[in-house]
N, C-alpha and C positions, 0 to 999 in steps of 0.2 A: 833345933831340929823339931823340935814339938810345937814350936809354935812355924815354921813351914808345913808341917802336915796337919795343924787345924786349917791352914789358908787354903790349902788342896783341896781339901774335904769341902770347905765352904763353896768355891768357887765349882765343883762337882754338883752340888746340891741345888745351886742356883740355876746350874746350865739344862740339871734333868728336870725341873720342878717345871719349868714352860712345856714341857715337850707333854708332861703327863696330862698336863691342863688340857691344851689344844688334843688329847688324844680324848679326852670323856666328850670336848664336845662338836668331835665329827657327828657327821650325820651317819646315819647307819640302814643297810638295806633291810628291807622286811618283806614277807610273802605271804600272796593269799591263794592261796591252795583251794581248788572244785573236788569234789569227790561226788558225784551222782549228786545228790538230797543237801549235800553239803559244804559247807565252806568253813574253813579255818585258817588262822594265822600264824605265821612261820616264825618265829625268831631267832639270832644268831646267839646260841647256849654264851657262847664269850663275851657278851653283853646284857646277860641279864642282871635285872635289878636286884640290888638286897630285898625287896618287897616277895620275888620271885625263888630265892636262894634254895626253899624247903624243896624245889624241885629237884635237886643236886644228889638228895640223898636216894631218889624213887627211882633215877634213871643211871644206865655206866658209859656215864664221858660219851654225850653226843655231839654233836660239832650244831643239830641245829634244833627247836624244841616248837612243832605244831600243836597247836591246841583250838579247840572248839571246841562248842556250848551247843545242848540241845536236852531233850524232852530223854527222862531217865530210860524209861522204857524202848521208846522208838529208835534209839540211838543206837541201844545195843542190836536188834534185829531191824531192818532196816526194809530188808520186805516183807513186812506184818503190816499189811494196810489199813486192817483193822486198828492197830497202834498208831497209826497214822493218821487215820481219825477222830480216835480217842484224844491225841495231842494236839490236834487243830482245835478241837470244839468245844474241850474242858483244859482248864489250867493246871500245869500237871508239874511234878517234881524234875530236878536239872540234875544236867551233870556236865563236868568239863574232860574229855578225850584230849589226852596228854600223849605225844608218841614222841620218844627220843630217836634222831635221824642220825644216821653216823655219813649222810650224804645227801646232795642237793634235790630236793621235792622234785625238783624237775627231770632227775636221772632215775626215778620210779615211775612203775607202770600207771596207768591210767591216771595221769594228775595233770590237771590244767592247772596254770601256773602264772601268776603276775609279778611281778616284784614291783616296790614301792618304797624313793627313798623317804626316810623321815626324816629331821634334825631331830638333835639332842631333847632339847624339849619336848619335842613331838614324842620322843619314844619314853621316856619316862611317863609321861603322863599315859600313855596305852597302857605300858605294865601296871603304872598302879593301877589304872583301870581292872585292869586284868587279875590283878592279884585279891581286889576285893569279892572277884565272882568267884574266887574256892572259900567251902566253909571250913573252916578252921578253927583248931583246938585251943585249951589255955596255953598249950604248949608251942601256938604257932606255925602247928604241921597238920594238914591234910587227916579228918577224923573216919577217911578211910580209902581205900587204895583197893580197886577190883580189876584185875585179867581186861586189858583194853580188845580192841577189834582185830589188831597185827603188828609183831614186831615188835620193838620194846614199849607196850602202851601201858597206859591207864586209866581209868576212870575214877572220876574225885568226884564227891558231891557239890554241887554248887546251890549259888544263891540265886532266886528269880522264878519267875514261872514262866513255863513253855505256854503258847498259846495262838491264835489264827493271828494274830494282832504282833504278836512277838516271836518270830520261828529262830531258827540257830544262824538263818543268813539276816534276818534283822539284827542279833546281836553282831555278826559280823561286821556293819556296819556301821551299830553303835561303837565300838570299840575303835574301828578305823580313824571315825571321825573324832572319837577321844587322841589318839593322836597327830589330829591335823589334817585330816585327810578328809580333800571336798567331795562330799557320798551322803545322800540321801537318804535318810532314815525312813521315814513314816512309810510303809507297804512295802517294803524292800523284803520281800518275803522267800522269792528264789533264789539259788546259788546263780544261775546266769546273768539276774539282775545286780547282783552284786559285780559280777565280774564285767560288767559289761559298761556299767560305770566305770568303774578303773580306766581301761579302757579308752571309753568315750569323752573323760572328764581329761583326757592328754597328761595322767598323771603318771600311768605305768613307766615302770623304767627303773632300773637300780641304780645305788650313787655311783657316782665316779670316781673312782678311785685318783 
């Protein structure tokens, strides 16, 4: 008897172990979110990397996790022009805008919206990308956490500097093309350039299920 239910158990473990493989390396959708000034990237919370995990404890069970980079100050007030000059023409401190979505970017108000499939590879390498621009403690978590713009947000400090040369829709497309995505970095400095690339480069479009 105990040796038919090790055979069971074996022949079980064999049959799920493909099924789990082929599931890590579907390709997976991603989104690039406009907000006026801005651009950020969507991820599906049920695929995030262990790189990204420390996120888990800041938000309550999102289904999807945008985030964007930009100039500490500007980011938070957003019609301070003056901040907006100060951040074009002097190099200035980051931060990354973390907002937990319990529903599709595209079902909220004022968001233009792309979706963009990755593969597996492609998306692991975004996140770590991504997970190197929060700065972080010895303990691996976020060395501080402030009141975001709406909804379940946050602002984390990050690594880099804001500037004419580097704005938040340059990183946007630094990160893109960290995971494979053909987008032009150098002066890519507006959100519509950004998007419009997508776009134009016949990339837009979610996987297929």
């Amino acid at each position: 008897m105990k040796t038919l239910i090790a055979a069971v158990a074996t022949v079980v473990l064999i049959t799920l172990a493909p099924v789990e493989t082929r599931a890590s390396d579907d390709p997976t959708t991603v989104l690039v979110v406009r907000h006026r000034w801005h651009t950020g990237i969507v991820l599906p919370a049920d695929r995030l990397a262990p790189s990204l995990a420390f996120l888990d404890a800041q938000f309550n069970d999102p289904v999807w996790y945008e985030i964007g980079w930009g100039d500490n100050d500007f980011y938070r007030r957003t019609d301070n022009l003056w901040l907006l000059g100060k951040a074009l023409f002097w190099p200035t401190d980051t931060v990354l805008h973390v907002v937990g979505l319990d529903k599709h970017p595209a079902d909220l108000p004022n968001s233009d919206v792309q979706a963009l499939c990755l593969s597996a590879d492609g998306l692991k390498r975004l996140q770590a990308a991504l997970a190197k621009d929060f700065r972080l403690g010895a303990d691996g978590r976020p060395v501080a956490a402030d009141p975001g713009l709406y909804g379940d947000s946050r602002f984390f400090p990050a690594r880099g500097y804001f500037w004419f040369g580097r704005t938040c829709n340059t990183w946007t497309a630094q990160r893109l093309r960290d995971g494979g995505v053909d987008i032009r970095t150098f002066m890519t400095l507006r959100a519509k350039s950004v998007m419009a690339q997508i776009r134009d480069h016949g990339q837009a479009g979610a996987c297929v299920e």
